[in-house]
Every structure is written in structure tokens, then in C-alpha cells.
C-alpha positions in Angstrom: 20.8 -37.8 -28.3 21.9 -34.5 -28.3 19.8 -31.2 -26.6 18.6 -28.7 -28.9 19.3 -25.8 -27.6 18.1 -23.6 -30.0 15.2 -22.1 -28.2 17.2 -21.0 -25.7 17.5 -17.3 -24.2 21.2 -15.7 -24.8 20.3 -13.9 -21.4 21.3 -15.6 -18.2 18.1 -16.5 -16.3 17.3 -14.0 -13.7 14.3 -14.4 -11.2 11.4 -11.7 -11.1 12.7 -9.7 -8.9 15.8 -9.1 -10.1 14.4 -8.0 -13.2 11.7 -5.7 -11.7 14.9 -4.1 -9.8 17.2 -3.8 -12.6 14.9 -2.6 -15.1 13.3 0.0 -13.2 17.2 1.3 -12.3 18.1 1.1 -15.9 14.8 2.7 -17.4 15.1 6.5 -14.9 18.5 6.2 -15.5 18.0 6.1 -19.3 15.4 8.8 -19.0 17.1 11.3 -16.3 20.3 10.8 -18.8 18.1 11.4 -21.8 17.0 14.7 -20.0 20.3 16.0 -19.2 22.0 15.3 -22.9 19.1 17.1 -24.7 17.6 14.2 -26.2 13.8 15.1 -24.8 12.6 18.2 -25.4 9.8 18.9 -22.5 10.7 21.8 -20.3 12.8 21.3 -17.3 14.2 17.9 -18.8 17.9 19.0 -18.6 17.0 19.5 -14.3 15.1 16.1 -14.1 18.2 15.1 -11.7 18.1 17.7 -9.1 14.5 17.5 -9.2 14.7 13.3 -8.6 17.2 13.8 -5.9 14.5 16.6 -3.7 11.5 15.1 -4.9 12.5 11.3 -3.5 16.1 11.3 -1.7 16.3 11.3 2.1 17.1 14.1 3.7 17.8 14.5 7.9 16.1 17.5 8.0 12.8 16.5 6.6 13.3 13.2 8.6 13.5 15.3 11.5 10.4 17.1 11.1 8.7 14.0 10.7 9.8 12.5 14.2 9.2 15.7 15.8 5.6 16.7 14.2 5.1 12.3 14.5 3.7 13.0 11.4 4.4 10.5 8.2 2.9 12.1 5.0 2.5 9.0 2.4 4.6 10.8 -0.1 7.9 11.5 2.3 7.9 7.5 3.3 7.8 6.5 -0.3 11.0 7.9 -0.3 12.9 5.2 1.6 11.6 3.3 -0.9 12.2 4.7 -3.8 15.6 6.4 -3.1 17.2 3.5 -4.3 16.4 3.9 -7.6 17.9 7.5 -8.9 21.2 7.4 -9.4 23.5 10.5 -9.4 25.1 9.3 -13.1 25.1 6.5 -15.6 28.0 4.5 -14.1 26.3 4.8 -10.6 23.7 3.3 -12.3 25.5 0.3 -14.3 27.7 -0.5 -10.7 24.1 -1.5 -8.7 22.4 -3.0 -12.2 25.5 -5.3 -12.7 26.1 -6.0 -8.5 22.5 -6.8 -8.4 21.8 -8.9 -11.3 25.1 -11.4 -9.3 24.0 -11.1 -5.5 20.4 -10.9 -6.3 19.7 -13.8 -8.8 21.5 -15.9 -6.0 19.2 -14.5 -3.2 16.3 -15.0 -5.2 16.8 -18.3 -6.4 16.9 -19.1 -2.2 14.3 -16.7 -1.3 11.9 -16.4 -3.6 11.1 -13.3 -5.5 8.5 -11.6 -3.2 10.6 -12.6 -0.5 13.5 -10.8 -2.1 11.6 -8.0 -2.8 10.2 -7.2 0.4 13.7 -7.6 1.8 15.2 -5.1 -0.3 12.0 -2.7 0.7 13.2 -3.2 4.4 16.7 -2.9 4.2 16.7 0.3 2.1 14.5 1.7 4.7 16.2 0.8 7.5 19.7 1.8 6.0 17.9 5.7 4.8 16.2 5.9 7.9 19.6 5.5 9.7 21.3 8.3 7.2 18.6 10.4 8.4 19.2 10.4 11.8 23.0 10.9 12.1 24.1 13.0 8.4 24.3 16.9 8.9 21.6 18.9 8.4 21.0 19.7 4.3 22.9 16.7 3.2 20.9 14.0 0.8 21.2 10.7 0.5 20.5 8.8 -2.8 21.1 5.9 -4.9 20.8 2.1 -4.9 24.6 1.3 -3.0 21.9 0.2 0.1 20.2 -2.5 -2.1 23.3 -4.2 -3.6 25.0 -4.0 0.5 21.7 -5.7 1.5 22.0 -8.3 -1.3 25.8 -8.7 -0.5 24.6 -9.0 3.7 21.4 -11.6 2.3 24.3 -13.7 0.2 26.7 -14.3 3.1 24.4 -15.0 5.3 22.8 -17.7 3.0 26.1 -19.4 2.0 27.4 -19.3 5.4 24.0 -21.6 7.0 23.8 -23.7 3.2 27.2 -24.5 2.1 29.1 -27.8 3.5 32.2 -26.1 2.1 34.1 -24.0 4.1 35.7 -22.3 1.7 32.5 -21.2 0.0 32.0 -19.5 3.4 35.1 -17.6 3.8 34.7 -17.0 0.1 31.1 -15.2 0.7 32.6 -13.2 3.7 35.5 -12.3 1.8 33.5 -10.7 -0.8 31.4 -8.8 1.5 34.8 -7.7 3.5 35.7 -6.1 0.2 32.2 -4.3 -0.3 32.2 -2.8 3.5 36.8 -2.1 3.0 35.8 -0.3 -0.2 33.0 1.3 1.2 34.6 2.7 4.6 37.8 3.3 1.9 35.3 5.5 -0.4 34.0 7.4 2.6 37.8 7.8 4.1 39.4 9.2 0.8 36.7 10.7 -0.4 34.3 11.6 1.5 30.7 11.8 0.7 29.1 12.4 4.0 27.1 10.0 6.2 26.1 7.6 2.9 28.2 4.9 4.5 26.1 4.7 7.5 22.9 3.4 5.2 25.3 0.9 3.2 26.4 -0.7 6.7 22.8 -0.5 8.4 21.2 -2.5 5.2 23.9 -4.9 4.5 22.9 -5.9 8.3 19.6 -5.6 7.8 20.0 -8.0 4.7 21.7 -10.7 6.7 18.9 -11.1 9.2 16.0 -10.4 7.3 17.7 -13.4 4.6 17.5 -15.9 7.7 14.6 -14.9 8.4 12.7 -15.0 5.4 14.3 -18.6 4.9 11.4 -20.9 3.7 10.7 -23.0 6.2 10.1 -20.4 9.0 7.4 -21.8 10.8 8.6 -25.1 11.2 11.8 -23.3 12.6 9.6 -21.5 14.8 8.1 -24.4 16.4 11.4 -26.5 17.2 12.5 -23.4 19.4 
């Protein structure tokens, strides 16, 4: 007997949260480009960009005055968590959507959506709040490179305790050895300021916040 698969979706099966991610990515992309090409006509569309990158990018000096006023205004930490999600350009924009939709549908298969979720919050915090302590003063960081380097940290880190194979394992470093080579590369050749710093810090933060989120954490807690 055969399987109808008629009623099947074309799209590959992705868990909540890694549609929640990539959609929100893809729709301010969509709109910020829209803006810039001409194709909305409200005033100021064509400077939607610039204004995304002040109004929720993560900035030392602002970081700065927060640490030394010890004040935390509710609308300066939503931006280390929504930094992530403004792109500078379209391809930007495709690189974490497509990166994402791999690492994270792995991840969140393992994890569990919230669980994903709440690990991407952290990471990208921890990885912006890192940017903002050591990058020069007027520099900006912004851009979801943090969330796909905490995905890639999450991934290893959940092959290397799951898989039997030893391959797999070298396979999942290997992969996240190209991420961190091309990254350092970028920031060699390039340039482009301390944005490495916050790729690193959350691809870390990803590995240890993945074992810990691990289902099963209390009955790991009370075998130590």
C-alpha cells in the first residue's frame, strides 16, 4: 500500500521558532528594502535604515552611560534583543534567514521551541553586550550574524554529547571552525570593527546555554 502523499507541504518542516525568527528577519527586511527602492510612499521611508540602525543597534557609548548612570531604560535593553533582526542589506538578510532555517530547525527539534527561543534572546545579549564594552566609541553594531553563531555554538554542542559517530562530531566542529575562520577572516581583511567580538561571545554562549537547556535538566541536577 502505497502513502498518499498528496497533502503534503512542499516546504521542509521547520519548528516554531525558527519560523517566528525567519519571518520576522524576512518581513523588516522586505519593508526597510521596500523603503529604500521607493516602493512606499510615507515620508522618511527611503531613511528607514539609518533610522533602524540608531533607533535599535548597540552602540558602546550609550552602553556606557547605562553602566555608569546604573540606569536601564526598557527601550535601550530591547535593543539586545532586537538588534538581531535589522539587517544592513538584503543579502545580509538572506545569509542569517537561510543559516538559520539549517542550524535552527536542528536545535529546535532537540530543544524545543521556547527553549530555542529564549536561547537565542540570551546569546544575542550576551554577544551585543560584549560589543559594547570593548568597540570604539560611535561604532554600531547590528544584524543577526550573533543568532546564526549561537545556533552554529547550540549545534556542535548537541552533536558532540548525542551522536555515537565520531565523525558526526568532527563533522559539527568542522562546520563551526569554518563559521569562527570566516568570521576572524572577514574581520582580518576587511575589517568591520569590533562585530566579531559578539559573533564569538554568542556562539559560546550558545554552546552552554544548549547543554543547559537539554530536557532532562533536573534529573541531571540531582545525579551531581
Amino acid at each position: 500500500m502505497t502513502q498518499d502523499t498528496s497533502t503534503r507541504s512542499p516546504l521542509n518542516p521547520l519548528p516554531f521558532a525558527v519560523w517566528a525568527v525567519v519571518l520576522a528577519i524576512a518581513g523588516i527586511e522586505l519593508v526597510l528594502w521596500a523603503g529604500a527602492h521607493g516602493l512606499v510612499n510615507w515620508a522618511g521611508s527611503a531613511g528607514w535604515r539609518a533610522q533602524a540602525l540608531v533607533a535599535i543597534g548597540i552602540n558602546p557609548d550609550l552602553q556606557g552611560w547605562m553602566l555608569e548612570a546604573r540606569q536601564a531604560p526598557p527601550e535601550h535593553l530591547l535593543r539586545y534583543l532586537g538588534f538581531g533582526f535589522v539587517h544592513l542589506g538584503p543579502l545580509q538578510a538572506a545569509l542569517v534567514v537561510v543559516i538559520t532555517a539549517a542550524l535552527g530547525k536542528y536545535c529546535a527539534e532537540r530543544l524545543g521551541s521556547w527553549r530555542v527561543l529564549l536561547l537565542l534572546a540570551l546569546s544575542q545579549a550576551m554577544g551585543g553586550f560584549a560589543f559594547g564594552l570593548i568597540a570604539q566609541p560611535g561604532t554600531w553594531l547590528i544584524g543577526g550574524y550573533p543568532l546564526i553563531f549561537a545556533l552554529a555554538g547550540c549545534y556542535a554542542g548537541l552533536i558532540w554529547i548525542s551522536a555515537d559517530d565520531r565523525g558526526a562530531r568532527i563533522k559539527a566542529l568542522a562546520l563551526v571552525g569554518v563559521l569562527l575562520t570566516g568570521r576572524l577572516g572577514l574581520a582580518a581583511f576587511v575589517g568591520g570593527g569590533a562585530d566579531w567580538v559578539a559573533d564569538l561571545v554568542a556562539c559560546a554562549a550558545g554552546y552552554m546555554l544548549g547543554q543547559f537547556l537539554r530536557p532532562g535538566l533536573v534529573a541531571r541536577l540531582r545525579r551531581v
